[in-house]
C-alpha positions as CSV (number, residue, x, y, z in Angstrom):
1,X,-27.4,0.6,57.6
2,X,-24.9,2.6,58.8
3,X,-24.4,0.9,62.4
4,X,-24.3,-2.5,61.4
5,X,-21.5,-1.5,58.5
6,X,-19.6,0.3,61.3
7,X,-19.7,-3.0,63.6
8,X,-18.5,-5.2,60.3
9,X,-15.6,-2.5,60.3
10,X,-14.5,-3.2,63.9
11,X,-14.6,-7.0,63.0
12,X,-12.0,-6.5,60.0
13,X,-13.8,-5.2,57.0
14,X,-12.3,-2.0,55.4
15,X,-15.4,-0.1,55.5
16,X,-18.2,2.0,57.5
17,X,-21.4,3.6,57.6
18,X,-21.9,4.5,53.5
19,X,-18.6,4.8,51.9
20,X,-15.4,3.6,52.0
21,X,-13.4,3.2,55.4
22,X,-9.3,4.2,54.1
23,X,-6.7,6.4,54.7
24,X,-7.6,10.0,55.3
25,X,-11.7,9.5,54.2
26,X,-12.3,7.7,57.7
27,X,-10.3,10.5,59.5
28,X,-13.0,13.0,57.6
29,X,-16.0,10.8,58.4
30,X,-15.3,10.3,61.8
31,X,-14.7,14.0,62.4
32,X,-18.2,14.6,60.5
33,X,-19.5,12.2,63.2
34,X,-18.2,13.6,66.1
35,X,-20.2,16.9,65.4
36,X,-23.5,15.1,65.3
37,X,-25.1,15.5,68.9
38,X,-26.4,11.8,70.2
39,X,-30.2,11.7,69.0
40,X,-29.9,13.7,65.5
41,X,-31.1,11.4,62.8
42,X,-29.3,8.2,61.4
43,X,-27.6,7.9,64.5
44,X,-28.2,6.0,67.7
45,X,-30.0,8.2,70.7
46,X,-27.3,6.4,73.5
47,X,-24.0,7.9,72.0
48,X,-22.5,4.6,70.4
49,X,-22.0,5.6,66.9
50,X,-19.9,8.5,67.5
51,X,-18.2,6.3,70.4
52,X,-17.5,3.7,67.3
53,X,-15.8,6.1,65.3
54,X,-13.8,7.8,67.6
55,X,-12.5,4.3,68.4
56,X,-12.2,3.2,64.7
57,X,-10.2,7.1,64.0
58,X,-7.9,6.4,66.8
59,X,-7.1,3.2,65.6
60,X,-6.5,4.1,62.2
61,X,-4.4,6.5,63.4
62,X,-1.6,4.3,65.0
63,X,-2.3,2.1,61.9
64,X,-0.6,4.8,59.8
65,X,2.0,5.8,62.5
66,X,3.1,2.0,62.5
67,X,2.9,1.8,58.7
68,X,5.3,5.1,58.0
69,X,7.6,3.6,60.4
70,X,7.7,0.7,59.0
71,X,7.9,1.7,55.4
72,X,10.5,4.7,55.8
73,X,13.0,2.5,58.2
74,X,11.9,-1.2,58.2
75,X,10.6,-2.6,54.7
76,X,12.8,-4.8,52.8
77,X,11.2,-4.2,49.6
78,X,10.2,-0.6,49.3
79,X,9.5,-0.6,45.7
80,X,5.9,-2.2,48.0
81,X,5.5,1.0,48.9
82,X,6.7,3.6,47.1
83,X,3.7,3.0,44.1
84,X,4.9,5.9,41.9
85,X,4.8,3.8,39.0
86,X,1.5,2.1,39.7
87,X,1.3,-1.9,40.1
88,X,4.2,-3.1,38.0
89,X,3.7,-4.8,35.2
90,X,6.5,-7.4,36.2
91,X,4.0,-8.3,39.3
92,X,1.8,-9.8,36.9
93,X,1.2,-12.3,34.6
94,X,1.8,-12.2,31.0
95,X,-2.2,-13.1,30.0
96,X,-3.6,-10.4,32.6
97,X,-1.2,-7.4,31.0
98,X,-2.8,-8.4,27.3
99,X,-6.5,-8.3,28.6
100,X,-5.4,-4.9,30.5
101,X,-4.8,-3.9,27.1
102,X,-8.1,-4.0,26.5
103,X,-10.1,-2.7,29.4
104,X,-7.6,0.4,29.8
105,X,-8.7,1.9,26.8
106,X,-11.3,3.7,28.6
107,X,-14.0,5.4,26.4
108,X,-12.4,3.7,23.2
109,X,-12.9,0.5,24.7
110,X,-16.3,-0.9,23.8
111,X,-18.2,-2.4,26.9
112,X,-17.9,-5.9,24.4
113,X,-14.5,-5.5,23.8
114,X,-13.8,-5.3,27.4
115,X,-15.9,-8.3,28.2
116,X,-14.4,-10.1,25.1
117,X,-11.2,-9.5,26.8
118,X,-12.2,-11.1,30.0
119,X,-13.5,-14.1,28.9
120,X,-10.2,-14.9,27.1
121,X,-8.8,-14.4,30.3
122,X,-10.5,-16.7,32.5
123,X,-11.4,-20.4,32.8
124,X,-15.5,-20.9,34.5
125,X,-14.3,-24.1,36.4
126,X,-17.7,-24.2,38.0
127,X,-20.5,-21.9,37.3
128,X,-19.6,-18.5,39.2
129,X,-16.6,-19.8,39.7
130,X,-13.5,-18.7,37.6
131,X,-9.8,-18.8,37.5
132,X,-6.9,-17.2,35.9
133,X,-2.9,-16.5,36.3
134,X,-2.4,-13.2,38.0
135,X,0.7,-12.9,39.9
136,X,4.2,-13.3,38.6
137,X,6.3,-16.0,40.9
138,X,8.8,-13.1,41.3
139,X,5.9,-11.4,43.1
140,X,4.2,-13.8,45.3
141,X,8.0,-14.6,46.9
142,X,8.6,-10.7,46.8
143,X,5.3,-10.8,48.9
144,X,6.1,-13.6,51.1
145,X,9.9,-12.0,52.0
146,X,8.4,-8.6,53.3
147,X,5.6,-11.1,55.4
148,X,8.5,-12.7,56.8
149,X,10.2,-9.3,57.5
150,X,7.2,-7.5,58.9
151,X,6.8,-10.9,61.6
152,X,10.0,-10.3,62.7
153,X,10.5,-6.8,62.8
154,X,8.4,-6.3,66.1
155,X,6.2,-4.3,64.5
156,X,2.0,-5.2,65.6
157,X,0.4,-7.9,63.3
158,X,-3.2,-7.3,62.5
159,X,-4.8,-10.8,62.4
160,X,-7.1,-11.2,59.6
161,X,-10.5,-12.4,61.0
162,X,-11.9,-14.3,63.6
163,X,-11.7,-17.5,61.7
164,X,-7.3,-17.3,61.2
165,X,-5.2,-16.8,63.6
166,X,-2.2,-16.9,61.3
167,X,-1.5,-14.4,58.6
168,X,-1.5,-10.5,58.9
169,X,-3.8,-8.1,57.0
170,X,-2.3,-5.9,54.6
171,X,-4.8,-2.8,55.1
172,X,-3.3,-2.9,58.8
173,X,0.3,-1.6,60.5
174,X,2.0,-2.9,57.7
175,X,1.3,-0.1,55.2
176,X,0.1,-2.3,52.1
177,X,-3.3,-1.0,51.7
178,X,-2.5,1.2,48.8
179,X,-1.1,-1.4,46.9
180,X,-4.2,-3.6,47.2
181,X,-5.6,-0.6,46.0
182,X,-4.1,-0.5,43.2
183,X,-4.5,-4.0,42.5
184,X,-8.4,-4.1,42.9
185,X,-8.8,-0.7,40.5
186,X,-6.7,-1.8,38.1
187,X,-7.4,-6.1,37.6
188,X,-9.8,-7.1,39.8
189,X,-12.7,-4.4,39.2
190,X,-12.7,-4.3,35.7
191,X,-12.9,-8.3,35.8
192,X,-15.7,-8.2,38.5
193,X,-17.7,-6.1,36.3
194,X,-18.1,-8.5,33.6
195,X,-18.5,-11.2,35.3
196,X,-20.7,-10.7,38.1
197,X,-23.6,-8.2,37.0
198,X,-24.8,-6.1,39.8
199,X,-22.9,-7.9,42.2
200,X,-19.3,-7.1,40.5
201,X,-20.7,-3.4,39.5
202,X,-18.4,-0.6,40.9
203,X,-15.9,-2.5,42.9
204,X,-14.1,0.3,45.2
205,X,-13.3,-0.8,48.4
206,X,-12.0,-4.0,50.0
207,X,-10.6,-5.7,53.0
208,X,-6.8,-7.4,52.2
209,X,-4.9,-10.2,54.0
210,X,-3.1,-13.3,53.7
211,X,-3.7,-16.1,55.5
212,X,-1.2,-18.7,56.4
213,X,-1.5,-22.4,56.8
214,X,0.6,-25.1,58.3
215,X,-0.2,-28.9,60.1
216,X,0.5,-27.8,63.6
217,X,-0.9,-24.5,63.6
218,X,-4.3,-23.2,61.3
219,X,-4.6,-26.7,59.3
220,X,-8.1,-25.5,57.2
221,X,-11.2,-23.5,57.6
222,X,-14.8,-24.7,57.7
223,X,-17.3,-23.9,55.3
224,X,-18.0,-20.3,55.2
225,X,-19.2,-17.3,53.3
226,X,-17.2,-14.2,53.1
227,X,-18.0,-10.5,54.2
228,X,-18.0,-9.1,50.8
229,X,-19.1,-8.8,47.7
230,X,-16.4,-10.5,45.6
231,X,-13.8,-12.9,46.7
232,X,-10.3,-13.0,45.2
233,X,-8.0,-15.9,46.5
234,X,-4.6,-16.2,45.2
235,X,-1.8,-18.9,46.2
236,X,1.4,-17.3,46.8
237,X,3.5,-20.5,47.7
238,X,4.9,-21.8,49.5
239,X,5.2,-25.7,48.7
240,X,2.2,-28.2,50.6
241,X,0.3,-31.2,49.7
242,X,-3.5,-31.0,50.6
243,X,-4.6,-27.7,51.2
244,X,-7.6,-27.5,48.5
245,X,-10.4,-24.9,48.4
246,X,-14.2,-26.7,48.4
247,X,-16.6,-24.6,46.8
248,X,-20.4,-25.3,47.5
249,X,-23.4,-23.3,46.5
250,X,-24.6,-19.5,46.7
251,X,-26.3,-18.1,49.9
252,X,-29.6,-16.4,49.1
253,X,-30.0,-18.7,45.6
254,X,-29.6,-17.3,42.3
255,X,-28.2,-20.4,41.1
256,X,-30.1,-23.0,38.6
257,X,-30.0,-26.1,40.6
258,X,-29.0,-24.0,43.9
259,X,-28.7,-25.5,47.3
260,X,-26.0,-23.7,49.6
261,X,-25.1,-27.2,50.7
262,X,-24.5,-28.7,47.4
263,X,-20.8,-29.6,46.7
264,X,-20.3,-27.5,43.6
265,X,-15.8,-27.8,43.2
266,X,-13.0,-29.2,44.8
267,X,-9.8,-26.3,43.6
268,X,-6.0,-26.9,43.6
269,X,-4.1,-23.9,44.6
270,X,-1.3,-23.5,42.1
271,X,1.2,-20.1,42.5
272,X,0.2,-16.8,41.4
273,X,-3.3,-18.5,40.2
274,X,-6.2,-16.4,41.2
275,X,-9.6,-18.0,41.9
276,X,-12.6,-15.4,41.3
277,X,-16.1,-16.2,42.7
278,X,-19.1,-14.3,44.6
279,X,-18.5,-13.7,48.3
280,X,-21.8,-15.5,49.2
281,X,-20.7,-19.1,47.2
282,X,-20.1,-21.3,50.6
283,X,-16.7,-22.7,50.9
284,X,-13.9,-23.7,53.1
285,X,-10.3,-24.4,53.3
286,X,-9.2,-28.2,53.4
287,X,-6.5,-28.8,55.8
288,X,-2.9,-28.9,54.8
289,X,-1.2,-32.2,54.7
290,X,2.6,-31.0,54.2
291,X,4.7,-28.0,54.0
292,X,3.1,-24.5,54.3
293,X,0.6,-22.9,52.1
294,X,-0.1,-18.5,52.1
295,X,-2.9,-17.4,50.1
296,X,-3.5,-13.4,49.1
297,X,-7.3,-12.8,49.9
298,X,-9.3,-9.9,49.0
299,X,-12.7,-9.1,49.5
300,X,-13.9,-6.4,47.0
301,X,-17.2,-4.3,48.3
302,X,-19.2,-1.8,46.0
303,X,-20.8,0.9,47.6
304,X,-23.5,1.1,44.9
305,X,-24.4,-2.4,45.4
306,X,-24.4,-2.2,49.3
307,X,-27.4,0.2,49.2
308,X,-29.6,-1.8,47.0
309,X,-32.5,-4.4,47.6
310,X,-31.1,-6.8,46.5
311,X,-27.9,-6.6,48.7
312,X,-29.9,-6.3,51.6
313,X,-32.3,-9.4,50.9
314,X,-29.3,-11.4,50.6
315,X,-27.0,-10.0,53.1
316,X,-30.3,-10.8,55.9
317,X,-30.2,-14.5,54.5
318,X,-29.4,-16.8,57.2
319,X,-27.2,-20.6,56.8
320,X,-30.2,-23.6,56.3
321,X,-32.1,-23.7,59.2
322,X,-32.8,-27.6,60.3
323,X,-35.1,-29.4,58.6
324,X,-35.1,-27.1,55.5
325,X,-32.8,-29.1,53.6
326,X,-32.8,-32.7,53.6
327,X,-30.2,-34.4,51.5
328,X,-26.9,-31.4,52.2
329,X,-23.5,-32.6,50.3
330,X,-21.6,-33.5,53.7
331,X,-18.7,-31.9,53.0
332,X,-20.5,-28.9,52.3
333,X,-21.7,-28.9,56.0
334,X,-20.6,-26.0,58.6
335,X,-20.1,-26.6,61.9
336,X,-19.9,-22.9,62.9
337,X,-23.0,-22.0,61.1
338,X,-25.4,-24.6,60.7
339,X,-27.7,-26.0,63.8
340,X,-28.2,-29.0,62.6
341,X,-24.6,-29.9,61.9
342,X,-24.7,-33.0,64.3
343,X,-27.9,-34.5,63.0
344,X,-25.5,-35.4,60.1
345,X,-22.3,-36.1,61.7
346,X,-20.5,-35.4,65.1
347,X,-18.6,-32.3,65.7
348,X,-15.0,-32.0,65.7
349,X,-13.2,-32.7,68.4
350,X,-13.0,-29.9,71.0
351,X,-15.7,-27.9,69.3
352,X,-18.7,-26.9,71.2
353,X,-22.3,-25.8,69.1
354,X,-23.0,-21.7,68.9
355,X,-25.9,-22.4,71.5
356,X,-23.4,-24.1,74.1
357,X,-21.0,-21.4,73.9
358,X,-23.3,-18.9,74.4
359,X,-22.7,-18.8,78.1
360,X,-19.3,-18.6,78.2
């Protein structure tokens, strides 16, 4: 397991091997791995895991180098950075602060209380699927300005994924990692845990970005699952017509009349509103019509459920397979992922299937 988490780090996740990949810890792991001769057990005979880290220490390296510089010299907000005082409660909404109330009172919290406290919070728009105000407007602009600020500074962007070429990740040069931190120990774990059983259970790690969307340059996203456990997605702005988040069914089933390809909701991004669902619910990003539209993603990993069964039954769970489902919703249809995408409609203009691209 260890290998393939390491490869999903070098793609953009924020982890590797079993724990965690941040800050000092990957340092520490990839000095542990540099002492393990090639051959000794858990690690591949050829060399290419302690090549891997090496590659993913250096890298995390001028990460931080960029992200001091940036922060001591550059930042126009450094109250971003400078987390003394924890995630502010002005950054938030007035509804999450209450429920924190609740789940902050540790031991003296009942495990009902805390779930009680929840489920005042959020709206179930669709089964799995819930939604709540999180972040202030004064936050989401504050967010937005430093974006801005970083772009033009000359510093290196960190692209989010292969799928957006806009946007920047906030784990990456620009030094906003710990504040995402902060963010997913203090709202979205507590949250996670009562709402997603096993799944949401000891959220502790987590890859951050925004993405960024305009009509002449990413427009949408086609439907997709995401590399993680739990999915948050909040709209920080800017204004945009069109722009909507489809939401389909669960990879790997667990959902009473299931079907990946089912057409489950069709969401309206609204500032500081978060959207809360399972990182294996399919969906996709409708294009924008008019204006721009950034979105604050995070996708929260547990550890503990990473090395379970049923995390690996469902991560090895591959898109339907032709012929295996006969009547899919078609807006629920991928045509990055599923091979028989043209037996249902044609493919975008310019886009060539996974097989004829194979050669180059």
């Amino acid at each position: 397991a260890g290998t393939a988490e390491m490869e999903e780090a070098t793609a953009g996740g924020s982890e590797g091997g079993r724990a965690p990949v941040t800050g000092a810890g990957l340092a520490a792991q990839s000095a542990s791995a540099a002492a393990v001769q090639p051959g000794s057990d858990g690690y591949r005979s050829d060399g290419y895991t302690v090549t891997l880290w090496r590659k993913l220490a250096a890298r995390h390296a001028r990460g931080r180098r960029h992200a001091l510089k940036y922060s001591r010299g550059l930042a126009l907000h450094p109250d971003l950075f400078d987390l003394s005082r924890g995630f502010r409660p002005e950054w938030l909404a007035p509804a999450v602060l209450k429920a924190m109330e609740a789940w902050q009172g540790g031991a003296a919290a009942a495990a009902d209380v805390r779930e009680a406290a929840v489920r005042n919070l959020v709206t179930e728009v669709s089964p799995g699927v819930f939604t709540f105000d999180l972040l202030s407007a004064s936050f989401c602009e504050l967010l937005i300005s430093e974006l801005e600020r970083y772009e033009a500074s000359g510093m290196p962007p960190m692209r989010p994924n292969s799928m957006n070429n806009y946007g920047i990740v906030l784990n990456g040069p620009i030094g906003l990692e710990r504040l995402m931190d902060l963010l997913q120990s203090s709202v979205v774990a507590p949250i996670g845990e009562a709402l997603f059983g096993e799944e949401g259970q000891g959220l502790d790690h987590h890859h951050a970005f925004v993405v960024q969307y305009r009509p002449a340059q990413d427009k949408g996203l086609d439907m997709h699952t995401d590399a993680c456990d739990v999915t948050l997605n909040v709209c920080l702005g800017k204004e945009f017509t069109g722009g909507g988040l489809t939401l389909c069914g669960l990879r790997g089933g667990g959902e009473v009349g299931g079907g990946e390809r089912k057409l489950r909701l069709v969401h309206s991004h609204r500032k500081g509103q978060a959207i809360l669902h399972l990182g294996r619910h399919r969906h996709g990003a409708d294009d924008i019509l008019t204006g721009e539209r950034l979105n604050l993603i995070l996708w929260n990993k547990s550890s503990r459920h990473r090395l379970s069964r049923g995390f690996l039954s469902k991560y090895k769970t591959r898109p339907p397979a032709a012929g295996t489902d006969s009547s899919p919703d078609l807006v629920c249809l991928s045509y990055t992922h599923d091979d028989d995408f043209e037996d249902y409609k044609p493919y975008p203009l310019g886009w060539k299937p996974v097989a004829a691209q194979a050669g180059g």
